[in-house]
C-alpha positions as CSV (number, residue, x, y, z in Angstrom):
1,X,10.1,-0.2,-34.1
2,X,10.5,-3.9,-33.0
3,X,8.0,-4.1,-29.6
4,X,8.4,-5.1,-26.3
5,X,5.8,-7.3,-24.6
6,X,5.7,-7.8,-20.7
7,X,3.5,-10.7,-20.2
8,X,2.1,-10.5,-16.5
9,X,-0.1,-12.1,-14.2
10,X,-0.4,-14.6,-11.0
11,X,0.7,-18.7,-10.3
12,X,-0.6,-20.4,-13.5
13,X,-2.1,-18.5,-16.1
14,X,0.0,-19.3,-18.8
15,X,2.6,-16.5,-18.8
16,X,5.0,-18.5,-20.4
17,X,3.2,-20.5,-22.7
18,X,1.3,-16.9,-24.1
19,X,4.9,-15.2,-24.1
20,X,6.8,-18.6,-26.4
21,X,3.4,-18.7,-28.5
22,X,3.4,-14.9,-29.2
23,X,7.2,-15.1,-29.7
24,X,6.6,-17.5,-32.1
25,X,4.6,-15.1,-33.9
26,X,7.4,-13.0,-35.4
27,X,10.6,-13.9,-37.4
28,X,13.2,-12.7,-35.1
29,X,12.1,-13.4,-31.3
30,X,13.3,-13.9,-27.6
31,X,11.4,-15.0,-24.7
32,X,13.2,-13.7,-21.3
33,X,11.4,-15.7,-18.4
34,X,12.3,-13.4,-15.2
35,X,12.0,-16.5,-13.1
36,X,14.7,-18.1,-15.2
37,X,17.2,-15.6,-14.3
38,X,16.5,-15.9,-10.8
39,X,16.7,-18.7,-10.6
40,X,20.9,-18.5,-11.7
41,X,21.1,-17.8,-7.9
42,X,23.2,-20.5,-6.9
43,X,23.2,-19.9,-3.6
44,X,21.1,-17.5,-0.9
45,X,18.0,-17.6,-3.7
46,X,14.8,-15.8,-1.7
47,X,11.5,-17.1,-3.2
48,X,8.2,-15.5,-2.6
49,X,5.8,-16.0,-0.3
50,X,3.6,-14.3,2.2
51,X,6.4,-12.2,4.0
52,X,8.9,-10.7,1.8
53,X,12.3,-10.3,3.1
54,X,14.7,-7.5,2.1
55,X,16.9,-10.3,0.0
56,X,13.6,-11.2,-1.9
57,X,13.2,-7.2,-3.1
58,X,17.0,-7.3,-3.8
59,X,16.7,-10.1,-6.0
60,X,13.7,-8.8,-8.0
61,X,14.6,-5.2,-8.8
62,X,18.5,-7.1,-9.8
63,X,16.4,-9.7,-12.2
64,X,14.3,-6.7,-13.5
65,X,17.1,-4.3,-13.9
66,X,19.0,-7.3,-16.3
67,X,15.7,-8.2,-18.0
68,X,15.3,-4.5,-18.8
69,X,18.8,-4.4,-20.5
70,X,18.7,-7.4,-22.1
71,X,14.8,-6.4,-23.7
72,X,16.7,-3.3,-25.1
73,X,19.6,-5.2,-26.4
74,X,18.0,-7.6,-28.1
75,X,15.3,-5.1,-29.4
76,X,18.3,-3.1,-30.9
77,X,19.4,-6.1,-32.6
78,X,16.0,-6.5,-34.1
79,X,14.4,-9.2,-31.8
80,X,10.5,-8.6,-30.8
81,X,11.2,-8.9,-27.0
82,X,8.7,-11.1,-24.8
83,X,9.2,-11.0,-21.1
84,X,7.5,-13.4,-18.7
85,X,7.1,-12.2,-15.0
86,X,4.8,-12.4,-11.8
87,X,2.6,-9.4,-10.8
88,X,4.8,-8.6,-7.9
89,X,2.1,-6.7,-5.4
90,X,4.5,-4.5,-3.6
91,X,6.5,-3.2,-5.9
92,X,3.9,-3.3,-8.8
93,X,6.4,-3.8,-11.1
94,X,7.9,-0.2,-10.6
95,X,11.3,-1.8,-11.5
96,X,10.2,-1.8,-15.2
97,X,9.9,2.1,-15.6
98,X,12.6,2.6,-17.4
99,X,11.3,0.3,-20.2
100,X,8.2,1.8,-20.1
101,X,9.4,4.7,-21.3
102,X,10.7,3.5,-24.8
103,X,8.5,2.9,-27.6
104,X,6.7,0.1,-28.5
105,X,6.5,-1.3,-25.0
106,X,3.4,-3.3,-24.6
107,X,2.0,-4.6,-20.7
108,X,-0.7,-7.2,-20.9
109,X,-2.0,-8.6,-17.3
110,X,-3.1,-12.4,-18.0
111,X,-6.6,-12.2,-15.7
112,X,-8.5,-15.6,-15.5
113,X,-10.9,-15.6,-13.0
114,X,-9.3,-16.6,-9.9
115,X,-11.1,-20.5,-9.9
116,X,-9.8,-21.1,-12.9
117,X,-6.3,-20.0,-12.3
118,X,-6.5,-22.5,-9.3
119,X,-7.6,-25.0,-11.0
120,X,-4.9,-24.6,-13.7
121,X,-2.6,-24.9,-11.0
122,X,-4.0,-28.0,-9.8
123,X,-3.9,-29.2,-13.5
124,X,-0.1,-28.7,-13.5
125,X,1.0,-28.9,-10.4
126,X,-1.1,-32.2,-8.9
127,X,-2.0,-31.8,-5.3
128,X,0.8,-31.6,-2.8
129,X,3.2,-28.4,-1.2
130,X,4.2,-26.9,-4.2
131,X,0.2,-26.6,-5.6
132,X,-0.6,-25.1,-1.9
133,X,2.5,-22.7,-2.5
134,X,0.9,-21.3,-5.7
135,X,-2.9,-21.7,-4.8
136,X,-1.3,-18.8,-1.6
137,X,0.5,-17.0,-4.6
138,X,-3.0,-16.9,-6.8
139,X,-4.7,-15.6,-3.7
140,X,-2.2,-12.5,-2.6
141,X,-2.2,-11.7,-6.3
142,X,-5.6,-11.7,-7.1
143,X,-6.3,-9.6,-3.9
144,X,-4.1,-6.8,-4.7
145,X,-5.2,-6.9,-8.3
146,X,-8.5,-6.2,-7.9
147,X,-8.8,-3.2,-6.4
148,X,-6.6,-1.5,-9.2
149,X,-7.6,-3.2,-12.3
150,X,-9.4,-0.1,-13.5
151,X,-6.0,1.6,-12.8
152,X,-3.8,-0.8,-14.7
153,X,-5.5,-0.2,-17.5
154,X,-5.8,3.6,-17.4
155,X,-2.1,3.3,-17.7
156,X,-2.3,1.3,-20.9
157,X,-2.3,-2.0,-19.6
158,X,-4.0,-4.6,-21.6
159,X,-6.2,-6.9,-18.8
160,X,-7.0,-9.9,-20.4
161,X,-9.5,-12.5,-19.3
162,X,-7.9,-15.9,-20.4
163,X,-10.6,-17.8,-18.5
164,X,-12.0,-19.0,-21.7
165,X,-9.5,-18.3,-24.5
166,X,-7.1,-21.1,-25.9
167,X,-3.1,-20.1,-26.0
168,X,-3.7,-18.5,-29.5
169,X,-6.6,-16.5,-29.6
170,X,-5.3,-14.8,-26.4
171,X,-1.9,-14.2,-28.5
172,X,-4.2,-12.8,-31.4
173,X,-6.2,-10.6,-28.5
174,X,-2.3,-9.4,-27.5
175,X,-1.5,-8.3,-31.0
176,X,-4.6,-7.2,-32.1
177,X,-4.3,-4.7,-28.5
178,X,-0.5,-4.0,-30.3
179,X,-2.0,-3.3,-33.2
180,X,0.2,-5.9,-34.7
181,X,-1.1,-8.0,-37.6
C-alpha cells in the first residue's frame, strides 16, 4: 500500500522542508501543507495564537477534514501522501482519526530541543513581530508536548529529535521508522 506521512511539530522545525525532501523520496508524491489550505480563506481567516476562538477550531477541523480526503484520493491514485501541519494542543490533532485508521499511515512529531527550534526561528524569521509570534507558538507547543511525549509514542508516533540531524538523515530516520527502503 502507498503510505501516508503526517509530518508534525511546532514554529520552525522544518515540517515542510522534511515533508518536500521525503516527498522527493518516491516516484509518485504530493506534499499537502495544511497551512496552505488555510490560508485559501480569503476573508474572516483566524490564525493561532494564545486564545483560540471558536472560528480558529472551525477552520482547523474544515482544513483537516479536506487534507484527510485529499491524502486518500491521491493515495488511491498511487501518490505517497506527505502532510505538513502544526501540533495543534487542544485538539491534538483528533481531526485526523479517520486517517489513522487506514493503512500505512505514518505520524512523526519533528522534536528539536526547544532552543534550537527558537533559534531556527530566528534564523528564518530575523527579529521582529512575526519571530515573537512563533517564538509564543514554540513555547505553547513545547509545553503541552512534553508532558505526553511518552504517550505519543505509545500510540505509534515516531518522536524525532532533529536538533542535530540534517534535512536528509531525518528523512532516512522517517523511512527507516516506515520501514521503507
Amino acid at each position: 500500500m502507498t503510505p501516508i506521512f503526517l509530518i508534525v511539530g511546532g514554529p520552525a522545525v522544518g515540517k515542510s522542508t522534511t515533508s518536500r525532501a521525503l516527498a522527493a523520496r518516491f516516484p509518485k508524491s504530493i506534499h499537502i501543507p495544511v497551512d496552505d489550505l488555510r490560508m485559501m480563506v480569503v476573508s474572516g481567516l483566524a490564525q493561532p495564537g494564545a486564545a483560540w476562538t471558536p472560528e480558529l477550531v472551525e477552520q482547523l477541523r474544515a482544513a483537516r477534514q479536506s487534507v484527510t480526503h485529499m491524502a486518500l484520493t491521491y493515495r488511491q491514485a498511487g501518490f505517497a501522501v506527505v502532510i505538513d501541519d502544526f501540533w495543534d494542543p487542544n485538539s491534538q490533532l483528533s481531526e485526523y482519526a479517520p486517517l489513522f485508521s487506514h493503512p500505512d499511515v505514518h505520524k512523526v512529531l519533528l522534536f528539536p530541543d526547544q532552543q534550537a527550534a527558537h533559534q531556527r526561528n530566528l534564523d528564518r524569521a530575523g527579529p521582529g513581530a512575526t519571530q515573537h509570534y512563533l517564538d509564543q507558538g514554540i513555547q505553547l507547543t513545547y509545553q503541552s508536548l512534553n508532558p505526553i511525549l511518552p504517550e505519543l509514542e505509545a500510540q505509534g508516533w515516531l518522536v524525532l529529535d532533529t536538533t542535530d540531524l540534517s534535512v536528509e538523515a531525518a528523512v532516512d530516520s522517517i523511512l527507516e521508522h516506515a520501514e521503507i527502503a
